[in-house]
C-alpha positions in Angstrom: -36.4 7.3 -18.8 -34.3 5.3 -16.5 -31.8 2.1 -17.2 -30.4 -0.4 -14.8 -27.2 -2.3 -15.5 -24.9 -4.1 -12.9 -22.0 -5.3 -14.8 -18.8 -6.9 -13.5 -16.3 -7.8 -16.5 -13.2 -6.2 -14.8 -12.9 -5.4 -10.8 -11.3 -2.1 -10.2 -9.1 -1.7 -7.6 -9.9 1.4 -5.2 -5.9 3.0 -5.0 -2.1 3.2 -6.1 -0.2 2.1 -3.2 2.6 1.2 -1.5 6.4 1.0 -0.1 9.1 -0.8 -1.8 10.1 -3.5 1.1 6.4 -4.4 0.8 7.0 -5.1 -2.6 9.9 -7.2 -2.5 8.3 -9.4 0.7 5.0 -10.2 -1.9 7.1 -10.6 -5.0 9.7 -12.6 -2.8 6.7 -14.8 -1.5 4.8 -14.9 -5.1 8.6 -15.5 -7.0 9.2 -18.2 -4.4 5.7 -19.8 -3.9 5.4 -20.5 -7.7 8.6 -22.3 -8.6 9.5 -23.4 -5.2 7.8 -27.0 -6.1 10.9 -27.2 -8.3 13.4 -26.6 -5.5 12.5 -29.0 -2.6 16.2 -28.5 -1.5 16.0 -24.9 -0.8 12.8 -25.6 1.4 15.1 -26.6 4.4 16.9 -23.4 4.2 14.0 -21.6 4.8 14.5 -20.0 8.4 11.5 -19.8 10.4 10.9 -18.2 14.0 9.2 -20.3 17.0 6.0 -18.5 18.0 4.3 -18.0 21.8 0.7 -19.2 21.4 -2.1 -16.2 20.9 0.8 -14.3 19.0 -0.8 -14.7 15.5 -4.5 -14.9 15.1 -5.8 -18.3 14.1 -6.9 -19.2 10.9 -9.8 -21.0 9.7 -9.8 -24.1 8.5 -11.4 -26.8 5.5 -11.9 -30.3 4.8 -9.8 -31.8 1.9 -8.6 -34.7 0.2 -5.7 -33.3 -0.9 -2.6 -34.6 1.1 -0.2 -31.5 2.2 3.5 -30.9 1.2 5.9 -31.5 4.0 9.2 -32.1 5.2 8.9 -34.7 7.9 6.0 -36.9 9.3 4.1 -33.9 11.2 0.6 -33.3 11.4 -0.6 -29.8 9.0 -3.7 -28.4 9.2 -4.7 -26.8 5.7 -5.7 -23.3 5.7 -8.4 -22.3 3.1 -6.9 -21.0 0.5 -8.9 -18.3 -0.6 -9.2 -16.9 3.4 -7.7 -12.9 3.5 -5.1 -13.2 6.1 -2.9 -10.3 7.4 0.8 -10.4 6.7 3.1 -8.3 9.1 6.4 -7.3 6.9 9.3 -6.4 8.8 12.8 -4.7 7.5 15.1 -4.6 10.1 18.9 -2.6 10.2 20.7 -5.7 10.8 24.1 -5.0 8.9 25.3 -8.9 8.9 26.5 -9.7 5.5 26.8 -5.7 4.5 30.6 -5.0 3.1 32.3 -3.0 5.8 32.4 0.0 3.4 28.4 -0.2 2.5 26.9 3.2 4.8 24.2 1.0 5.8 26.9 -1.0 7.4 27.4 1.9 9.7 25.0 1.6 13.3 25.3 2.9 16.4 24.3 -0.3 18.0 26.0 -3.8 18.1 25.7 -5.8 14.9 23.7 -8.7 16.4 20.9 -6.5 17.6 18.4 -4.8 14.9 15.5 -2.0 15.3 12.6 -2.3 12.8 13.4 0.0 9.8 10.4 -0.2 8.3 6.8 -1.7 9.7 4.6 -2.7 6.5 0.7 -4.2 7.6 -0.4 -6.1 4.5 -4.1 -7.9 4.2 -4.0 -10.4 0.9 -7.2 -11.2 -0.1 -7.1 -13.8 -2.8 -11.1 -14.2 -3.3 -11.0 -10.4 -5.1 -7.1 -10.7 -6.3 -6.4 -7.7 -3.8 -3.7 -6.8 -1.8 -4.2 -3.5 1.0 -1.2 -2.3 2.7 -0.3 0.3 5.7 3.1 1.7 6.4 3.0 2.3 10.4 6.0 4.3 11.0 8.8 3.4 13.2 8.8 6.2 15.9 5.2 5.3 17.1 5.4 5.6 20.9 3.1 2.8 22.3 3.7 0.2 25.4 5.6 -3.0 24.3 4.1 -6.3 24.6 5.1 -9.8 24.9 2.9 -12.5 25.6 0.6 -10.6 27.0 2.6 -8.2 29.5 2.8 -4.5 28.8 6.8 -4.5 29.2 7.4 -1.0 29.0 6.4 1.9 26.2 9.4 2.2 23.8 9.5 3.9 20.2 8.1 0.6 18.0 11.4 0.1 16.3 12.7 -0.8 19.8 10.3 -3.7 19.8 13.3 -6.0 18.2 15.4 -5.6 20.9 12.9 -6.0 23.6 12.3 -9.3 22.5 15.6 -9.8 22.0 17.9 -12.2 19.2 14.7 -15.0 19.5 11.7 -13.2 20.1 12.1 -9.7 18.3 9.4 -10.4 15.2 6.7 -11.9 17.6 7.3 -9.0 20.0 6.9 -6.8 17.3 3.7 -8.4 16.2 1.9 -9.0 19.4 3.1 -5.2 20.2 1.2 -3.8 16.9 -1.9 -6.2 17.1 -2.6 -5.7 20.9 -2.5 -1.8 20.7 -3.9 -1.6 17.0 -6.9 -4.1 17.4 -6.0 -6.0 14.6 -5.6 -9.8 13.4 -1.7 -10.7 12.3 -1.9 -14.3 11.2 1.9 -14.3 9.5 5.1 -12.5 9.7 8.4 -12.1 6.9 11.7 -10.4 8.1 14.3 -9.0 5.6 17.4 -7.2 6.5 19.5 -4.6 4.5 21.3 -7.3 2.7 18.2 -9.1 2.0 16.9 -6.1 0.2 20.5 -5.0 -1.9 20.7 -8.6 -3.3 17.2 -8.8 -4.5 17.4 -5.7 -6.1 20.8 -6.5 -7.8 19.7 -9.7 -9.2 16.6 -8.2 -10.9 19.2 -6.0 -12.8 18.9 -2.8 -10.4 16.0 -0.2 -11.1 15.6 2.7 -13.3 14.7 6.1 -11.8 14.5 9.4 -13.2 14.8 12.6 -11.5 14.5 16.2 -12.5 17.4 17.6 -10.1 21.0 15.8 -8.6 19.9 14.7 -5.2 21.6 13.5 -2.4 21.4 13.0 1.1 25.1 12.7 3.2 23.4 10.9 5.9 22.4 7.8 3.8 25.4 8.6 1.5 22.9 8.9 -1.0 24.3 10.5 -4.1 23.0 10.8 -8.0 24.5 13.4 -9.2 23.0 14.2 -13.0 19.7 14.9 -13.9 17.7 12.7 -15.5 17.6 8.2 -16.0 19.6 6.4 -13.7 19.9 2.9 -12.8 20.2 2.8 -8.7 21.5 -0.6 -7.9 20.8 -2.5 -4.9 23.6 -0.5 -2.2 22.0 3.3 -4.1 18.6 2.0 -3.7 19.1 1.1 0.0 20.7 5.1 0.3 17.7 6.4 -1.1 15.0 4.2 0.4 16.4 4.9 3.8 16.8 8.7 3.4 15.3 11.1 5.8 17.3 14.3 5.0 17.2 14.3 1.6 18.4 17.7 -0.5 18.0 18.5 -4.8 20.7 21.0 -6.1 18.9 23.3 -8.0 20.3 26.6 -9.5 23.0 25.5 -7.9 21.6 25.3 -4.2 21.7 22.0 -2.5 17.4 22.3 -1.3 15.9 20.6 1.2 13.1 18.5 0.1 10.4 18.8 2.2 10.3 18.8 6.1 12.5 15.5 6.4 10.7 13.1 8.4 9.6 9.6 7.9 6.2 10.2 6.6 8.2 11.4 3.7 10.5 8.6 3.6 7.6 6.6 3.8 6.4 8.1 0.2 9.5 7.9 -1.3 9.8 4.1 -0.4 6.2 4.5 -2.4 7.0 6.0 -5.3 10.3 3.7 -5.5 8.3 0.1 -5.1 5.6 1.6 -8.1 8.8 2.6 -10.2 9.6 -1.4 -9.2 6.1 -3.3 -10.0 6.2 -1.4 -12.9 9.5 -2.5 -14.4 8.9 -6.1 -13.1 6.2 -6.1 -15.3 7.5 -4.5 -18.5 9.8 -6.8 -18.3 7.5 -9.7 -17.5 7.1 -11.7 -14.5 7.3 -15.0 -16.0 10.0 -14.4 -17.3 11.7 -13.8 -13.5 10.0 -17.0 -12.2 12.5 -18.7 -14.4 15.7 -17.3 -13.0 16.8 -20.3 -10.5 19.1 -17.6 -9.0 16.7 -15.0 -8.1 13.9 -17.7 -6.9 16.4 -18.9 -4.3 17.7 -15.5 -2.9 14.1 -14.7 -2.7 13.6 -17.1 -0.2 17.0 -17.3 1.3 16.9 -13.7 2.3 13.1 -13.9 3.8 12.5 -15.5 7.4 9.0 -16.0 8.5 7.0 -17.5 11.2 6.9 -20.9 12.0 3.1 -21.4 11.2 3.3 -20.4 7.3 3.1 -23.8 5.5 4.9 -24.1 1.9 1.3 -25.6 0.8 0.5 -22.0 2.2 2.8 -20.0 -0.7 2.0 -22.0 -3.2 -1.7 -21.1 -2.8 -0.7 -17.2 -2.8 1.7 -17.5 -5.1 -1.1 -19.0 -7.4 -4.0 -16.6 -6.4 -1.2 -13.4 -7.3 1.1 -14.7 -10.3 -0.8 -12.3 -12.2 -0.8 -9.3 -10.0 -0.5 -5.6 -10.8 0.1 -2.2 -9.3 -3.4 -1.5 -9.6 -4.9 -4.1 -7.6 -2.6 -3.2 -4.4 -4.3 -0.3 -2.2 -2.8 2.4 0.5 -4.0 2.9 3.7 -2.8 5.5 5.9 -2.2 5.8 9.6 -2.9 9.1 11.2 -0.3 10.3 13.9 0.8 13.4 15.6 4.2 14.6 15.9 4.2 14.4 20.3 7.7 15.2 22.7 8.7 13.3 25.9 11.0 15.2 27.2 13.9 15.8 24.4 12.4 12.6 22.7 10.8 13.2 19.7 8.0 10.7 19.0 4.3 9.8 17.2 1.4 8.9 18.7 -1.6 7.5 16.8 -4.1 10.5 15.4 -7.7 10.7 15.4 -9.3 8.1 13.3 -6.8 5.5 13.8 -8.9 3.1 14.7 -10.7 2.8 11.6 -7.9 3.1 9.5 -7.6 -0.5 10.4 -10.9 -1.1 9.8 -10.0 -2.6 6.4 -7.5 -5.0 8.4 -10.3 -6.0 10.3 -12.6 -7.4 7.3 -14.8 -4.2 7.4 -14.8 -2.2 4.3 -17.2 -1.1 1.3 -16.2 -2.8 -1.7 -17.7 -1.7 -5.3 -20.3 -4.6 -5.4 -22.0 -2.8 -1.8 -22.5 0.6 -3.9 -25.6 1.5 -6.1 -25.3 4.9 -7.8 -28.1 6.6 -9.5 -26.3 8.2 -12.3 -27.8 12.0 -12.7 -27.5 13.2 -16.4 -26.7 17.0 -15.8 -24.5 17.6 -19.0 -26.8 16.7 -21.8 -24.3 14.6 -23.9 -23.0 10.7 -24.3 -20.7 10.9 -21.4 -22.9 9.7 -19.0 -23.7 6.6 -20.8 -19.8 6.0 -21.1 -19.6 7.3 -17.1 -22.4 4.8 -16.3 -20.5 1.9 -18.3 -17.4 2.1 -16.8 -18.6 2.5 -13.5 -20.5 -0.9 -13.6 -17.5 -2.6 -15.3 -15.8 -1.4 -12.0 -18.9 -3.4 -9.9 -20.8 -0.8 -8.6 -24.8 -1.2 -9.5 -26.0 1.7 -11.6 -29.0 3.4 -12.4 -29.0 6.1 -14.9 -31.5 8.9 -15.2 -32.0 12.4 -17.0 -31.5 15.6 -14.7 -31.1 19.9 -15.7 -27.9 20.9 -16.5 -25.6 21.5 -13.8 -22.4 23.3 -13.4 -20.9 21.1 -10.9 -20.5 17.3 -10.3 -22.3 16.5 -6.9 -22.4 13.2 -4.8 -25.4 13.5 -3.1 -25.6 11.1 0.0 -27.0 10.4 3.5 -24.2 10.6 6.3 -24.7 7.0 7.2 -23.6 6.3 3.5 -20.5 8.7 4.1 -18.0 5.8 3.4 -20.3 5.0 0.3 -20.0 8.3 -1.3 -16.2 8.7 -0.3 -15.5 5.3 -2.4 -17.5 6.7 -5.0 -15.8 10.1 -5.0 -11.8 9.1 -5.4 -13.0 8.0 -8.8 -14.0 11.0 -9.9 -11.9 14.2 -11.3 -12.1 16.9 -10.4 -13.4 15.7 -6.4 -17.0 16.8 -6.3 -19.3 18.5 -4.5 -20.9 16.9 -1.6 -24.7 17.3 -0.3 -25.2 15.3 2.6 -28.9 14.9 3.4 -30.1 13.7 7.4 -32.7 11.2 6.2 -32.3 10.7 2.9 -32.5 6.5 1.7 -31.9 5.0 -1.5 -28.6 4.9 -3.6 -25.6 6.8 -3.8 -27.0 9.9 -6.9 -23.8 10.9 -8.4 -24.7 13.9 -10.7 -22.2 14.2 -13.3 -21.8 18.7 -13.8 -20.0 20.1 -16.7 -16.6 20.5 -14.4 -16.5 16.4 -15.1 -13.1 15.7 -16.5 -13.1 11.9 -16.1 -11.7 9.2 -13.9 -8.7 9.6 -11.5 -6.4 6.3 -11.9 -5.5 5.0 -9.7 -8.0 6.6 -7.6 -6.7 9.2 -5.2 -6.4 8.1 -1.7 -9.0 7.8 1.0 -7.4 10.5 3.0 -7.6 13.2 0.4 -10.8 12.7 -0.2 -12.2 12.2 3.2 -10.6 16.4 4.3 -13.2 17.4 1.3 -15.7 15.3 2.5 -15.3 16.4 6.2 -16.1 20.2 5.4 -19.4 19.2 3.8 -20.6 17.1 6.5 -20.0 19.9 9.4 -21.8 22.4 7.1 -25.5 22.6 6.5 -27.5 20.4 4.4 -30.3 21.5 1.5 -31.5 18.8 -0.1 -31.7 21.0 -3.4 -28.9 21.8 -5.9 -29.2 24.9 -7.8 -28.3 24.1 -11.9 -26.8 27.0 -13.2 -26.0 26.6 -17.6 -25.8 23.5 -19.4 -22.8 22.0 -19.7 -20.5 22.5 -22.9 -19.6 19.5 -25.9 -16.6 20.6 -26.1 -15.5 20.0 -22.5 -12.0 17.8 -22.0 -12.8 14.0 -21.1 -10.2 12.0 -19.9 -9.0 8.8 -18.5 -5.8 9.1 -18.0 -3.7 8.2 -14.6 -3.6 11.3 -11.8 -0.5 11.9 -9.8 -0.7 12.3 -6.0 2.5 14.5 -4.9 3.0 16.1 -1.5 3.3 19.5 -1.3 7.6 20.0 -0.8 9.7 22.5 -1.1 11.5 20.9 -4.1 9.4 19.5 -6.8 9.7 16.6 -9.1 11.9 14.1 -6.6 9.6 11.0 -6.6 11.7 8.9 -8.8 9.1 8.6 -11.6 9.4 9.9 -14.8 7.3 12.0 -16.8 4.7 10.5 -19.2 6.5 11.3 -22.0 10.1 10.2 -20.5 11.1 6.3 -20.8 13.6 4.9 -18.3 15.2 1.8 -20.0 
């Protein structure tokens, strides 16, 4: 007997994300956006950045009655609101403003010039309150472009200065759009100071660590164990840290191999420890504080095209967001030499990693599973339940006992089964058939533990995926004993740590260890 539900009272989101300067560029923009109707004077301090046409990818436009908000007597055309639009976030190097003594004040290049620190590609999609976000690393080696003309090929932090004081941002983005494929429709800069101030007047942030780290390069140094406050100058040092080291048994260690893919998780873990205390202590709350509303948009410069009629529709459609509804993406590159410069270069698959950017990716709603019952107990109704509260269409049907959970698919539905799959714990078994039609058949074996949450990344998942698909395919699974009651069920969040050579240096602490 079979059962057909599709339910949609809560949309899931597909993955834990992201990097702390992404953060503070979408709550900067949803902080500002929503109060900034009660500060019409600090609208003319906003700095904007004069744009060369075809730099940012146009937008579509609506009719509407409603008249827009603006400074002077120009003509706006409205964007529609609930349009996904591609945000390019850019923190620069620039020391202006740093106190001679801060370490980030210390550059080997002159203090009116700025390389891109870090490169953050964000798609908000206000239709499905969802936010999707991909760090592309700064030592990229790609050709340079500026309206239209391949200048030269130069890491992509150089891509500031080849634009120079004026251009640096839209060089950046026409640079990253014309190699990459993909629509930028707006741009937000922040600098070093930019980022210390906001994170001083939200009180600092609380970070726990099993080991005293440090890192001399980025004069990074927390030296006990355990809770600590990092305030805005300590959280700069430890964003920014490439060489980081944990003294354990009284060794200073090297944590992992030191690069920026690294740094780039660490910037992760950091902005999660962030959301999550902006919302313990709740966000309301901070859209009150006149002090941090105006920082927020003093220390953010953005392209010359985003309306304020623009942030108060984001900052509507996201007042209310949360860590889950923000999803990673990940670039692959290879590690590549020119000469004695060491450099990245885009891996296979990069083009689809953008695919998302694009507009082209499964969501739940495109899924129908057929459910397999191969344990014999109420799970699978609760499995099933869940799964359609998460918008995927779901059929449920009776099956033999089976020792192991299989996702049984065709290998044009490969993208299908892998959204399908980062739910589930531990990662199944797949059985990709040449032919096969019809739904997604998840059959739930008596290694089923539960849900991972977030859901592990695309990445992970795809490596498992990848050996099943190069094997070959029998369309029959082999049951082999029934699966047991008393078999552990849970719910519960899952932890995605690189492998390093020091453990527990993510800055989050454990379940049973509050941070205050």
């Amino acid at each position: 007997m079979s059962s057909s539900s599709t339910i949609r009272l809560r949309r899931t989101w597909p993955q834990r994300i992201l990097i702390i300067f992404s953060l503070l560029f979408v709550s900067g923009i949803t902080f500002a956006s929503i109060k900034l109707s009660q500060f019409d004077d600090v609208v003319d301090s906003i700095v904007r950045i004069d744009v060369p046409t075809g730099v940012l990818a146009d937008l579509p436009t609506e009719e509407t009655t409603e008249q827009p908000v603006v400074a002077d007597e120009e003509e706006v055309v409205l964007v529609a609101p609930n349009y996904s639009r591609n945000f390019l976030l850019i923190g620069t190097d620039s020391a202006i403003g740093l106190d001679p003594s801060d370490p980030a004040a210390q550059r080997d290049h002159p203090a009116g010039y700025a390389l891109a620190d870090v490169i953050m590609l964000v798609r908000v999609d206000p239709s499905n309150s969802a936010i999707n976000l991909m760090s592309i690393p700064r030592d990229l080696y790609l050709p340079i472009y500026s309206q239209g003309i391949s200048v030269r090929s130069e890491k992509l932090a150089s891509a500031l200065l080849v634009g120079g004081l004026e251009q640096g941002a839209p060089t950046l983005v026409e640079t990253v759009s014309t190699n990459f494929d993909v629509p930028i429709h707006n741009f937000a800069v922040i600098d070093f100071f930019g980022f210390e101030q906001i994170v001083d007047l939200v009180g600092g942030v609380s970070m726990w660590f099993e080991y005293p780290i440090r890192d001399l390069a980025s004069q990074l140094f927390i030296n006990q164990a355990g809770c600590t406050v990092m305030d805005g100058q300590t959280s700069l040092a430890y964003v920014r840290s490439r060489k980081l080291e944990a003294l354990v048994d009284g060794w200073w260690r090297r944590v992992g191999v030191s690069n920026d893919m690294e740094r780039n998780q660490r910037q992760q873990d950091f902005m999660i420890r962030v959301l999550t205390e902006l919302v313990d202590r709740g966000i309301p709350s901070l859209l009150t504080d006149n002090e941090l509303i105006e920082a927020a948009v003093e220390m953010l410069v953005f392209d010359e095209r985003l309306t304020l009629g623009e942030l108060l529709d984001l900052g509507r459609s996201f007042s209310g967001i949360q860590p889950d509804q923000i999803e990673r993406n990940v670039l692959p590159v290879v590690d590549a030499q020119l000469g004695n410069l060491s450099v990245l270069q885009p891996g296979d698959g990069w083009h689809s990693a953008f695919d998302v950017f694009r507009g082209f990716y499964t969501s739940a709603q495109d899924v129908t599973i057929l459910l397999v019952d191969g344990r014999s107990d109420d799970l699978t109704s609760v499995t099933g339940q869940y799964l359609a509260d998460g918008g995927f269409t779901v059929e449920t049907v009776d099956g033999e006992p089976q020792e192991q959970t299989v996702i049984r698919s065709s290998p044009e539905q490969f993208n299908e089964a892998l959204l399908v799959a980062r739910l589930i714990d531990p990662i199944p078994r797949f059985d990709f058939v040449a032919g096969l039609t019809g739904p997604i058949e998840l059959t739930l074996g008596a290694d089923f533990k539960g849900f991972n949450w977030p859901p592990l990344t695309t990445e992970e998942v795809e490596a498992v995926a990848e050996i099943y698909l190069n094997e070959e395919k029998t369309e029959e699974t082999t049951p082999s004993f029934r699966a047991s009651a008393e078999s552990e069920f849970s719910m519960t969040p899952t932890r995605w740590n690189f492998p390093t050579i020091v453990e527990g240096v993510n800055g989050i602490p454990p379940e049973d260890v509050t941070c205050d």
